[in-house]
N, C-alpha and C positions, 0 to 999 in steps of 0.2 A: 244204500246205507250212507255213504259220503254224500250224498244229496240231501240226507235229512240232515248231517253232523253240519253241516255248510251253515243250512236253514237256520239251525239252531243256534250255531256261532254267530252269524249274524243278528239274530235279535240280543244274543247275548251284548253285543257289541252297541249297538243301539240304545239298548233300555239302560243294560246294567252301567254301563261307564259312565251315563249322564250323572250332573254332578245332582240332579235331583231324587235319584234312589232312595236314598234313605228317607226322605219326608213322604214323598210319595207312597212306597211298598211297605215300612214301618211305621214313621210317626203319624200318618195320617189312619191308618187301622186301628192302631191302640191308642188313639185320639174318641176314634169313634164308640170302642168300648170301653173306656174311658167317661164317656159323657155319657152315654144311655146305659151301659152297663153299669158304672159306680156311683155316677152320682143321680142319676134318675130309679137307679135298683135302691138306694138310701131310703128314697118315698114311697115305692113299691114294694117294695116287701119280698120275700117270698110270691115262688108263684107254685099252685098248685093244679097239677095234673093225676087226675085220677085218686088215688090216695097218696101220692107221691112229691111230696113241697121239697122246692131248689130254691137257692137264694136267684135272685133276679140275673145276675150278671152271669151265672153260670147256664140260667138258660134264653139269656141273648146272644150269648157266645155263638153258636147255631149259628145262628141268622148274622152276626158279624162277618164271621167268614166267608157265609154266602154272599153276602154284599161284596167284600173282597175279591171274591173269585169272581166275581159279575165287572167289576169293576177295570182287576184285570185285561177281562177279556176284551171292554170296550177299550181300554189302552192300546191292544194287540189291534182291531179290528178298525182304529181311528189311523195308525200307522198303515197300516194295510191301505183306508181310503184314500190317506196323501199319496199313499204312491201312484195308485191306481191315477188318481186325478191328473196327474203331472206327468202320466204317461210312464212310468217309471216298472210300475206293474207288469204291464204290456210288453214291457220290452224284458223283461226277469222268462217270462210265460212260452217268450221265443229260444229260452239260450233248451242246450240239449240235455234239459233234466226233467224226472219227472214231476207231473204238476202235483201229484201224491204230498213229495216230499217237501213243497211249499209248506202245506199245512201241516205235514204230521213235526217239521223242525218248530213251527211255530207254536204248534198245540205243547209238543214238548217242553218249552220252555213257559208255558205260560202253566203248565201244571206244576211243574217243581217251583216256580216263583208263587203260587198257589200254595203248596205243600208248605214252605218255606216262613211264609206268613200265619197258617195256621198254628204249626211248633210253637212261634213266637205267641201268639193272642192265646191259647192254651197253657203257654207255659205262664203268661201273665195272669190269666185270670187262674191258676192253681193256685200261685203266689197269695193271690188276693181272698178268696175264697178256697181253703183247700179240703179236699175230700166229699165232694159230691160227682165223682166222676166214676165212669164203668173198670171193670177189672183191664188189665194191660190189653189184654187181645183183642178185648171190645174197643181199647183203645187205636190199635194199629186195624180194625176194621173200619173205624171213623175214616184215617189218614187214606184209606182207600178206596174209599166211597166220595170223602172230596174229590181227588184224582178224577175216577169217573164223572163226577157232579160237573166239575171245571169243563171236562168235553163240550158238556152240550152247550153252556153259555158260548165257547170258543166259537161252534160251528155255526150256530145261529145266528151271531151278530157276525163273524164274518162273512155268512151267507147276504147278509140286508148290506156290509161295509161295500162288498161287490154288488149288489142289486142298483144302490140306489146314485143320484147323478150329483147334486148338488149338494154342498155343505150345510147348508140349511136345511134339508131333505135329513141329513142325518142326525143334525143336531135335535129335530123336534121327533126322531125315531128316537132318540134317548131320552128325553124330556116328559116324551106324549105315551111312551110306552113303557117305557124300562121303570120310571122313576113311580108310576103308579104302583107297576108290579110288585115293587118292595113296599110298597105301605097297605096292602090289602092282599097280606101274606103272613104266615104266623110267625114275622123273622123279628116284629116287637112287641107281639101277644096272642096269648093263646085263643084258641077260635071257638073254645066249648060255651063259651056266653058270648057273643058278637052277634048281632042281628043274620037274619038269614041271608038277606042278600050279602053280605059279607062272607058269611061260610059255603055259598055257592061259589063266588067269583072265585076265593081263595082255593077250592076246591079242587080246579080245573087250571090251579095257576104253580106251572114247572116250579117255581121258585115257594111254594107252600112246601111243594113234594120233596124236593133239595134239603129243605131246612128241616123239615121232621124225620128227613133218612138220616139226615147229619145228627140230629138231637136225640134220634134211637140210640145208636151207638156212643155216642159221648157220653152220656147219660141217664140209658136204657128207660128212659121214659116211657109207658107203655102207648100202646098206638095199635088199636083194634083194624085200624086199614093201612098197616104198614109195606104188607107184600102187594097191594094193589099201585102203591105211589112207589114202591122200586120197578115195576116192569112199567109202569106210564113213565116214569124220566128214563129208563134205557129207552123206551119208545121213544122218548124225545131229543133221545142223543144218536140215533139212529136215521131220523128223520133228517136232523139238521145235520148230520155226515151228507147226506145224499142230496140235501139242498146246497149245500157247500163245493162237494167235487164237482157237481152240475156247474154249478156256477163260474168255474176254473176253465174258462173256456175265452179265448185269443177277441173273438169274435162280439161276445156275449159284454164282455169285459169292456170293449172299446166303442160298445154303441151305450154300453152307460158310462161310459166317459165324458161321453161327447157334453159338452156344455151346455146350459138351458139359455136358450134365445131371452 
């Protein structure tokens, strides 16, 4: 347990004290719903699902977050790859703690810095639009569904932040993957009119699933395959745990270190 509280003071120390926090973890989120939420939801209108119309901002809010928490986690997982790189990693992996508590300190911290950002972009967009929201419990079920939701981006990109060797390897892993995810996903519209190949890829895309478990509960939205996309992203946080500890290995670690010729 001192091995996780370590973990955790550590990134605390790291992230939180930099003098760029606040732009980063707040003004940059309520920046983003800010522009697509308020002033692109102006043009938009209402959006309607099923028999059930929200104003715009209140159902990108979802999908803000998600971006947030995705965001987060390539922050965690880009720290993670400087150390790795510089040897720094490798030498943490030696001292006599377990390799467990690397990640469960760091996943900690990046869920309640997760958690912490939602409050905030919820409590803004209540301000802004108020009373389109689910009853309180449905509320504090949201708050814990992100929690869960944050896992799996955590584990996933720190599984590939350990996987892969060169800066540039990682940079077009964010660029070439990550950044499509979010635009052919329902996190800036709904997918009931979208061409089919769009409502296939989005289908079968963690960050669709994320965003409508989040948008059930914030907004009980209905959503006839909701119990199917809660046990496909546990599947997916469950995977990416197992891809992740695997990957926390002395050996594994320092052959993808080693520099590209």
């Amino acid at each position: 347990m001192n091995d996780i509280f370590a973990n955790l003071y550590r990134e605390y120390k790291t992230r939180v004290t930099s003098s760029r926090i606040i732009t980063e973890n707040i003004v940059n989120p309520l920046v983003i719903l800010f522009i697509f939420g308020v002033a692109l939801g102006e043009a938009v209108g209402d959006i309607k699902i099923g028999q059930v119309r929200v104003p715009y901002l209140s159902f990108f809010l979802s999908g803000a977050i998600n971006i947030s928490i995705i965001t987060n986690a390539m922050v965690a997982s880009t720290r993670l790859f400087l150390d790795k790189y510089v040897g720094l990693f490798d030498e943490i992996l030696t001292y006599p703690i377990k390799k467990e508590s690397i990640l469960i300190g760091k996943l900690l911290f990046n869920s309640i810095l997760s958690l912490v950002q939602g409050i905030i972009m919820l409590t803004f967009t209540y301000l802004m639009k108020p009373g389109y929201f689910s009853k309180p419990e449905q509320i504090i079920l949201f708050f814990l569904a992100l929690i869960i939701i944050s896992w799996g981006w955590f584990f996933i990109l720190m599984f590939l932040a350990l996987k892969v060797k060169t800066q540039d390897e990682f940079n077009s892993m964010y660029y070439l993957v990550m950044t499509p995810l979010m635009f052919i996903s329902s996190v800036y519209y709904p997918l009931e009119k979208t061409p089919f190949i769009i409502k296939a890829i989005s289908s079968i895309n963690p960050l669709t699933w994320a965003t409508d478990i989040s948008r059930f509960f914030l907004l009980g939205l209905p959503d006839r395959h909701l119990t199917s996309k809660i046990i496909l992203y546990l599947f997916f946080v469950i995977i990416s745990y197992i891809l992740a500890r695997r990957s926390l290995n002395v050996k594994a670690i320092r052959a993808s270190s080693a520099k590209s010729p």
